[in-house]
CHARMM internal coordinates of N, CA and C (Angstrom, degrees):
IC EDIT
DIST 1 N 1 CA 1.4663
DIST 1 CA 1 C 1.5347
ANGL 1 N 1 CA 1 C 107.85
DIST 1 C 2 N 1.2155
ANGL 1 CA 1 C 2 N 119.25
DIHE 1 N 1 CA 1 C 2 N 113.48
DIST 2 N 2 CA 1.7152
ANGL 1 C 2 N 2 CA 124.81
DIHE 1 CA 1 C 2 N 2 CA 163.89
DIST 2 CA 2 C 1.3250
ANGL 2 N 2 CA 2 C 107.58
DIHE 1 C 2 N 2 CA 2 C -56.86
DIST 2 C 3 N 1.3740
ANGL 2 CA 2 C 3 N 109.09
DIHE 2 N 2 CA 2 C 3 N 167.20
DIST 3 N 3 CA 1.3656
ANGL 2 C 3 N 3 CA 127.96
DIHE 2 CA 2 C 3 N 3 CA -176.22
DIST 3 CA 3 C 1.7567
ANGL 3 N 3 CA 3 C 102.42
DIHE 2 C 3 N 3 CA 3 C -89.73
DIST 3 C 4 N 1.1347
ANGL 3 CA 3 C 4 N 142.84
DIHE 3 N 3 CA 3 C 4 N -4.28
DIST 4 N 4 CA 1.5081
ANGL 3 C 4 N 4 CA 150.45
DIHE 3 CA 3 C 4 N 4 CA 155.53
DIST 4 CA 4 C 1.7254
ANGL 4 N 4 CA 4 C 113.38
DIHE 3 C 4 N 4 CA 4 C -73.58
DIST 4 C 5 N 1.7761
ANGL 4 CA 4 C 5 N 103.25
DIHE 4 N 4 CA 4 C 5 N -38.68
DIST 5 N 5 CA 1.4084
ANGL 4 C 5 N 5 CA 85.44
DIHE 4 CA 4 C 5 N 5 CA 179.45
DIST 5 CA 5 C 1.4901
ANGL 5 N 5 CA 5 C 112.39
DIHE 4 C 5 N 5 CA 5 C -99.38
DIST 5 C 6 N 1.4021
ANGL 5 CA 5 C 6 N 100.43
DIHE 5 N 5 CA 5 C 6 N 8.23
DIST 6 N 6 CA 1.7011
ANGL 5 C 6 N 6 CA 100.10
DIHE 5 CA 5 C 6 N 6 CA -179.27
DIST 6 CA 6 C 1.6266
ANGL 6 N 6 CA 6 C 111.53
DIHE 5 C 6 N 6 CA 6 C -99.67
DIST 6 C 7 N 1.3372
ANGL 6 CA 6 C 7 N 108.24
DIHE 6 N 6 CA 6 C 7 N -2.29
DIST 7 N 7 CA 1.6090
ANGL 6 C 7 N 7 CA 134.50
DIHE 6 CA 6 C 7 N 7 CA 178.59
DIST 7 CA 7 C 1.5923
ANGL 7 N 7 CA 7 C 94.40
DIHE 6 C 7 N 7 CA 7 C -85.63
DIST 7 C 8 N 1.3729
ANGL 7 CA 7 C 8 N 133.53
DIHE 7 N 7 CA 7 C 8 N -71.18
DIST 8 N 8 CA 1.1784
ANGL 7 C 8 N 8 CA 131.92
DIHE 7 CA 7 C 8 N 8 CA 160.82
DIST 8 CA 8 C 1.6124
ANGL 8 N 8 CA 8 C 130.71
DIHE 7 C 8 N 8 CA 8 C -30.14
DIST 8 C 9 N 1.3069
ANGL 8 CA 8 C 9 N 96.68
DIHE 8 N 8 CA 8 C 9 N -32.84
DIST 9 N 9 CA 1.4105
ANGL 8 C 9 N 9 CA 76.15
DIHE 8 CA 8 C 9 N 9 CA -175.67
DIST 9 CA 9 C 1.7209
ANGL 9 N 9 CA 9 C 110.00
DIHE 8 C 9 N 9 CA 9 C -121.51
DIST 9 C 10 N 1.4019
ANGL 9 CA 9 C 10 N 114.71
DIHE 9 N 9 CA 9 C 10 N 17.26
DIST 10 N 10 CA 1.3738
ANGL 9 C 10 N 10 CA 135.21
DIHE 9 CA 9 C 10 N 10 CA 119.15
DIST 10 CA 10 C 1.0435
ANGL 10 N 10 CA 10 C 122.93
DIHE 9 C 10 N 10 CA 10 C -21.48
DIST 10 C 11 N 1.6188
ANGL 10 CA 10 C 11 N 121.30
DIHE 10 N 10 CA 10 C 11 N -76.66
DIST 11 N 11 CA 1.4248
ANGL 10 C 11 N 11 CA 141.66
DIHE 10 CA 10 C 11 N 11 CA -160.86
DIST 11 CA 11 C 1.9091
ANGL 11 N 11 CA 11 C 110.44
DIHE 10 C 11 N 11 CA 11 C -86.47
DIST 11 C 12 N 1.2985
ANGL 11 CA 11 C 12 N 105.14
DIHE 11 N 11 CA 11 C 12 N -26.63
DIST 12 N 12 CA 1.6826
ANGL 11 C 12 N 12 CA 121.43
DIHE 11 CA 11 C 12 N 12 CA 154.42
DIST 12 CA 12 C 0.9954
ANGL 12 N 12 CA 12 C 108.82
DIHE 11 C 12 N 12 CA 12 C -47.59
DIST 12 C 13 N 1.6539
ANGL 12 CA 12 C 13 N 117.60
DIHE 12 N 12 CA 12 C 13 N -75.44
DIST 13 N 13 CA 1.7331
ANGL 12 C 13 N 13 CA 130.17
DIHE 12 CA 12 C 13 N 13 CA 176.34
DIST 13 CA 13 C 1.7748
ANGL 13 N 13 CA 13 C 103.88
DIHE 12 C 13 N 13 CA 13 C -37.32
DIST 13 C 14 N 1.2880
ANGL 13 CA 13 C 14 N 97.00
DIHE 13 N 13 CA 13 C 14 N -81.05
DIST 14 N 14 CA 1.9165
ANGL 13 C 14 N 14 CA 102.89
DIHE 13 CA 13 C 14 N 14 CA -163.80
DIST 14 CA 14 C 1.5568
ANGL 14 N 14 CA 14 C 99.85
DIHE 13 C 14 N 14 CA 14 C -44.09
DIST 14 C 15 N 1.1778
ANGL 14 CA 14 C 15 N 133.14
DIHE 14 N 14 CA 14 C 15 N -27.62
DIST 15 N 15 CA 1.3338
ANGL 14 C 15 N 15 CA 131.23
DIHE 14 CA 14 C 15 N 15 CA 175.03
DIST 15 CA 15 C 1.5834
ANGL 15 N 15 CA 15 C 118.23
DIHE 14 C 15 N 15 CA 15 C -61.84
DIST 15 C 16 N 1.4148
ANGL 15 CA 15 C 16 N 113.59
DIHE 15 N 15 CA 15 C 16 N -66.97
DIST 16 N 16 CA 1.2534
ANGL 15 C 16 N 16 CA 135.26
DIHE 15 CA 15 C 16 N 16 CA 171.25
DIST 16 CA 16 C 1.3991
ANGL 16 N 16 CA 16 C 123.04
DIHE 15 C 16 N 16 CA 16 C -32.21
DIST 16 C 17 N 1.7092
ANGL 16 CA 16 C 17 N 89.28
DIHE 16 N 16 CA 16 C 17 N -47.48
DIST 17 N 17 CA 2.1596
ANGL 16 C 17 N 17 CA 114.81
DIHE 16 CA 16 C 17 N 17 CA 165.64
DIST 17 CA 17 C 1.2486
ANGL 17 N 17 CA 17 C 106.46
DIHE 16 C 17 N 17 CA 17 C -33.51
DIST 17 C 18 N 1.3556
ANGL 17 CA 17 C 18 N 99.13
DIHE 17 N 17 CA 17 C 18 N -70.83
DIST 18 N 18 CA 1.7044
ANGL 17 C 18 N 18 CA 130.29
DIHE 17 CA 17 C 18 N 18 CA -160.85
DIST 18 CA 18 C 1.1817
ANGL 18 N 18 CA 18 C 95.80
DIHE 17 C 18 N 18 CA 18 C -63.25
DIST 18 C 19 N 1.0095
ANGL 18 CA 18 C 19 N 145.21
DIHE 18 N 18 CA 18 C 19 N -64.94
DIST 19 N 19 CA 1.7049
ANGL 18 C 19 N 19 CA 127.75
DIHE 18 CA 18 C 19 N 19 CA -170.57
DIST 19 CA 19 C 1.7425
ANGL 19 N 19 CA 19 C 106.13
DIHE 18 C 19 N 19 CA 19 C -58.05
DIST 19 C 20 N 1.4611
ANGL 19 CA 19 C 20 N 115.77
DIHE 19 N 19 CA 19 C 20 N -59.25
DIST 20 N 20 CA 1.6159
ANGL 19 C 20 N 20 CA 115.67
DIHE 19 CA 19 C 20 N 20 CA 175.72
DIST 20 CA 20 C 1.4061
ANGL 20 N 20 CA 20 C 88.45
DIHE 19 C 20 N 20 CA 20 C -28.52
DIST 20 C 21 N 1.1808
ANGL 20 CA 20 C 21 N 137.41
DIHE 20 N 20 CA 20 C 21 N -68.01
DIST 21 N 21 CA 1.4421
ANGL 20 C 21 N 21 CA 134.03
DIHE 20 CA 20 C 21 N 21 CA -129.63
DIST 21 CA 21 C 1.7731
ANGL 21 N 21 CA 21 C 108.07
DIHE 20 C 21 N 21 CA 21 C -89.48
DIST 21 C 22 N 1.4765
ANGL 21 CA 21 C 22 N 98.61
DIHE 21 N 21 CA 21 C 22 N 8.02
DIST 22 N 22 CA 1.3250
ANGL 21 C 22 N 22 CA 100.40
DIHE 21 CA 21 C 22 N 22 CA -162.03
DIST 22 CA 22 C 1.6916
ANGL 22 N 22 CA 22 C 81.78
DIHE 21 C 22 N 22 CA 22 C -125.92
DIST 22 C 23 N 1.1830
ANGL 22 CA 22 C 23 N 114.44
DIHE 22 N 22 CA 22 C 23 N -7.06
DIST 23 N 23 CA 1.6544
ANGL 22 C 23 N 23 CA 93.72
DIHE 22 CA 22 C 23 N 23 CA 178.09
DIST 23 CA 23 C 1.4937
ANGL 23 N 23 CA 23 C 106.33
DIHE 22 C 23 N 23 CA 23 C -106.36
DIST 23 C 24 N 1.4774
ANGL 23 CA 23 C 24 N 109.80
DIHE 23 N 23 CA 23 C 24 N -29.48
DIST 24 N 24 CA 1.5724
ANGL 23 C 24 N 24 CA 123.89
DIHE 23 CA 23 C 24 N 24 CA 159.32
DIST 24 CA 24 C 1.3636
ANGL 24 N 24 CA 24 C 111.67
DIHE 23 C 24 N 24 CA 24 C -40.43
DIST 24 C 25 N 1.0262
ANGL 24 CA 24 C 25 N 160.57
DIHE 24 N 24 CA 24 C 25 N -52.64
DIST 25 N 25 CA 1.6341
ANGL 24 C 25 N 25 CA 171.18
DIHE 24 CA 24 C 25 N 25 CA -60.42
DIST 25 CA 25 C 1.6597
ANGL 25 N 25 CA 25 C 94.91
DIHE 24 C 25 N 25 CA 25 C 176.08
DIST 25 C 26 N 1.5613
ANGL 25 CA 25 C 26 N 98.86
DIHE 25 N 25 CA 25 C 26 N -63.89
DIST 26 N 26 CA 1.9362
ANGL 25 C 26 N 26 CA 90.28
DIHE 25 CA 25 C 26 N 26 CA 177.04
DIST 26 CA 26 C 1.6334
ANGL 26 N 26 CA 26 C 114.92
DIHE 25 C 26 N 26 CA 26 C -59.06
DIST 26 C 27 N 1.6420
ANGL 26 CA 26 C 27 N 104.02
DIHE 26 N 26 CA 26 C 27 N -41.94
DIST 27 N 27 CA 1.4369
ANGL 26 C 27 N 27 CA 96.38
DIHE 26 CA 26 C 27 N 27 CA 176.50
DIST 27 CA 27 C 1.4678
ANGL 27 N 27 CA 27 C 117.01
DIHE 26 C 27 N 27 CA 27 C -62.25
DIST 27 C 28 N 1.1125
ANGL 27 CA 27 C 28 N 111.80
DIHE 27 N 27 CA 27 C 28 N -66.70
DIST 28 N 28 CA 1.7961
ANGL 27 C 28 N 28 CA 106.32
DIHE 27 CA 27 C 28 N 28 CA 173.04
DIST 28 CA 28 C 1.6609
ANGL 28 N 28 CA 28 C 117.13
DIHE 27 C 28 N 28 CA 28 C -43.59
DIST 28 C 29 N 1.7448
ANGL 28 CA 28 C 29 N 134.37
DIHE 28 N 28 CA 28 C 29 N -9.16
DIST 29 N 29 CA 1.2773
ANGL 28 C 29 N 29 CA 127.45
DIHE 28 CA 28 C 29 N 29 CA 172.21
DIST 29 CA 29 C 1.5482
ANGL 29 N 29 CA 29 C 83.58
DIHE 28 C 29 N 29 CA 29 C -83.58
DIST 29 C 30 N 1.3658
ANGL 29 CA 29 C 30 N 116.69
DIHE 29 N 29 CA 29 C 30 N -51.73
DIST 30 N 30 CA 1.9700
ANGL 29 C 30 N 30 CA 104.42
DIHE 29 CA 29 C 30 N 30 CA -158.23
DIST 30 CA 30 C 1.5295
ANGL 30 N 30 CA 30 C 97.08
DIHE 29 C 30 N 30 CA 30 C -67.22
DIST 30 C 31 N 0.6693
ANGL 30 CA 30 C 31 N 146.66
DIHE 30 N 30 CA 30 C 31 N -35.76
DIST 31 N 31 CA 1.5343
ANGL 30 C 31 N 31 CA 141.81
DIHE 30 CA 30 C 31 N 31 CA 170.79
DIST 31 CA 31 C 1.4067
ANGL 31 N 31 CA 31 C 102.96
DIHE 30 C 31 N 31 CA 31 C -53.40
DIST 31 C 32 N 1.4643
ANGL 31 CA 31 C 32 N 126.81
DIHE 31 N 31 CA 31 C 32 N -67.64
DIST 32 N 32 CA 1.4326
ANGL 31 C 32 N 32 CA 89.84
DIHE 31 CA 31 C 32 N 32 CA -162.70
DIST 32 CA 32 C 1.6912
ANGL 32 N 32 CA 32 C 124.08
DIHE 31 C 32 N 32 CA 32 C -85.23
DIST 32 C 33 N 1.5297
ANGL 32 CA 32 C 33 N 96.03
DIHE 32 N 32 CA 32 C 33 N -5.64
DIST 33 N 33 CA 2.1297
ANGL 32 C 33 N 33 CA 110.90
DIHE 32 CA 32 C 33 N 33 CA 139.93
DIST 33 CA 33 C 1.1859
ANGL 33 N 33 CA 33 C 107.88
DIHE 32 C 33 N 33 CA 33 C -14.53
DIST 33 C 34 N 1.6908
ANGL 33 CA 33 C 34 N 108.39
DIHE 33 N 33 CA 33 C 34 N -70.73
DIST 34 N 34 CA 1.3838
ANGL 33 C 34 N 34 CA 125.29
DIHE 33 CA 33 C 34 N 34 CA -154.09
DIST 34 CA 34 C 1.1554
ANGL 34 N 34 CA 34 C 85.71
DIHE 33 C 34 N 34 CA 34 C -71.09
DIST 34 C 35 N 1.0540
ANGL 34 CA 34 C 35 N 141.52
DIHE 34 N 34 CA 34 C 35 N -46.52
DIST 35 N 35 CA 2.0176
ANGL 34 C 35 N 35 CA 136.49
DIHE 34 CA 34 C 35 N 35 CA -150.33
DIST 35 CA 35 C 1.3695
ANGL 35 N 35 CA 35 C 102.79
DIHE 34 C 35 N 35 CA 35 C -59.39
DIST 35 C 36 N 1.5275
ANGL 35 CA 35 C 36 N 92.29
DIHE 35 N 35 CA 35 C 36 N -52.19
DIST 36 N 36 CA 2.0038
ANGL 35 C 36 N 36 CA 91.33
DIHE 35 CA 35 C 36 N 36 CA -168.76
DIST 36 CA 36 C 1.4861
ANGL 36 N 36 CA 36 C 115.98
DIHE 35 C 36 N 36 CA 36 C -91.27
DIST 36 C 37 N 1.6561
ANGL 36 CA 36 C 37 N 113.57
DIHE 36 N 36 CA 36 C 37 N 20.92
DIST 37 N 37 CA 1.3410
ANGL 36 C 37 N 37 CA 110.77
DIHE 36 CA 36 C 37 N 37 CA 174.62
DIST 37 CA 37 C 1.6165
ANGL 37 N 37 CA 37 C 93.92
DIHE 36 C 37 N 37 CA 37 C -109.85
DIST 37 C 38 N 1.2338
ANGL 37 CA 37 C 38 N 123.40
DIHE 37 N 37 CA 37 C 38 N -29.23
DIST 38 N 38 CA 1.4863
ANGL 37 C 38 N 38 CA 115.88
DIHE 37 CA 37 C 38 N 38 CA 172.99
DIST 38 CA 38 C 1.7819
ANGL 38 N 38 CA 38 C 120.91
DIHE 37 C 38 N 38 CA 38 C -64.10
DIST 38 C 39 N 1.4542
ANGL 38 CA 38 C 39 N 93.23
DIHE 38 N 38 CA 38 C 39 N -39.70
DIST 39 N 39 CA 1.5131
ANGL 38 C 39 N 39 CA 102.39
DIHE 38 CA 38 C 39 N 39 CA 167.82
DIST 39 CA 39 C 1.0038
ANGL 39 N 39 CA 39 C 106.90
DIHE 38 C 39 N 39 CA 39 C -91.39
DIST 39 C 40 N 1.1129
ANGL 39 CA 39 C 40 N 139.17
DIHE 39 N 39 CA 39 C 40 N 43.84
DIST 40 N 40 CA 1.9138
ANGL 39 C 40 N 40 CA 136.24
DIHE 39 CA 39 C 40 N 40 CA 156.38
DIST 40 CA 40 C 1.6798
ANGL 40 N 40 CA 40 C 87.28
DIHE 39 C 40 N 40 CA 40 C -115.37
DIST 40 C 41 N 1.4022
ANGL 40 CA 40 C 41 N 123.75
DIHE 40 N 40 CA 40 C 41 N -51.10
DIST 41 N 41 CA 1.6919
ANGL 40 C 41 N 41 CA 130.77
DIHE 40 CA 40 C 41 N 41 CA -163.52
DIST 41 CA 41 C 1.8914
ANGL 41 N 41 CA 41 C 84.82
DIHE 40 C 41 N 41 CA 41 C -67.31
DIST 41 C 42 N 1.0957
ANGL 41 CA 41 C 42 N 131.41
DIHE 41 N 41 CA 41 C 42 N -28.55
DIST 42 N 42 CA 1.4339
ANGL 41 C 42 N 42 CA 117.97
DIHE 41 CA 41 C 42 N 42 CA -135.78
DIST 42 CA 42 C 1.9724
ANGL 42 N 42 CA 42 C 84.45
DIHE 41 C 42 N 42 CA 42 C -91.88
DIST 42 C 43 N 1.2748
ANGL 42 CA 42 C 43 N 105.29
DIHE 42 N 42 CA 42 C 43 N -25.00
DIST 43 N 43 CA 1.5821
ANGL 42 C 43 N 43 CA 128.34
DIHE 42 CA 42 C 43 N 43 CA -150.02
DIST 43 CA 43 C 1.5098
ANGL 43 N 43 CA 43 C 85.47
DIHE 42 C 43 N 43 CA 43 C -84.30
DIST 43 C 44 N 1.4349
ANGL 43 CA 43 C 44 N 134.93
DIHE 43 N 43 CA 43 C 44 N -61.77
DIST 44 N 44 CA 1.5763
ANGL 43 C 44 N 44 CA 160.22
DIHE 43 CA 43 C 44 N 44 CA -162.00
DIST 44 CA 44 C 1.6164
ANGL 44 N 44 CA 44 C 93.74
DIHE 43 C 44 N 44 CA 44 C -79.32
DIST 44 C 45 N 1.0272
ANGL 44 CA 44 C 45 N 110.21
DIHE 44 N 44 CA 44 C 45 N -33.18
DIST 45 N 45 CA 2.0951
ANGL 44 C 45 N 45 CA 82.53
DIHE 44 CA 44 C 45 N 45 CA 173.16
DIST 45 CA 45 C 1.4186
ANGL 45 N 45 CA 45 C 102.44
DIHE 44 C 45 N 45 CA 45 C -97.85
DIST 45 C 46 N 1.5653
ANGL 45 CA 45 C 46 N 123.10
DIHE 45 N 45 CA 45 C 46 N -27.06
DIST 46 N 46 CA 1.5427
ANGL 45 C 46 N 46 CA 113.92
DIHE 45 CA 45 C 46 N 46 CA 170.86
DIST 46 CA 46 C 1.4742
ANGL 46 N 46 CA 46 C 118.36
DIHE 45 C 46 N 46 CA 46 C -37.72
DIST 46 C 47 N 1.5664
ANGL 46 CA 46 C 47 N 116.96
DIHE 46 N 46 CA 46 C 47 N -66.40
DIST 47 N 47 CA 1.1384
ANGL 46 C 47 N 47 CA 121.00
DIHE 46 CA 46 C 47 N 47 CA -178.18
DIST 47 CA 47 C 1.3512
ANGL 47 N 47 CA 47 C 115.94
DIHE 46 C 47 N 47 CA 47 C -67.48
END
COOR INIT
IC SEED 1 N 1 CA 1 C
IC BUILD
């Protein structure tokens, strides 16, 4: 392996990261979405 294709696929990886980490982050915002819409429903049949 050269040092060009091991540079490439470096910059593949750190890329690849960055999206995981960007769909990780949306899921954990829609989750806690979901949190405070269950505890808004949970709040509205209490009363």
């Amino acid at each position: 392996m050269n040092a060009v294709s091991a540079m490439s696929d470096m910059i593949a990886n750190a890329r690849r990261f960055e999206m995981q980490m960007k769909v990780i982050s949306s899921v954990d915002d829609n989750a806690g979405r979901a949190n405070q819409l269950l505890s808004m429903k949970l709040i509205q049949d209490i009363l």
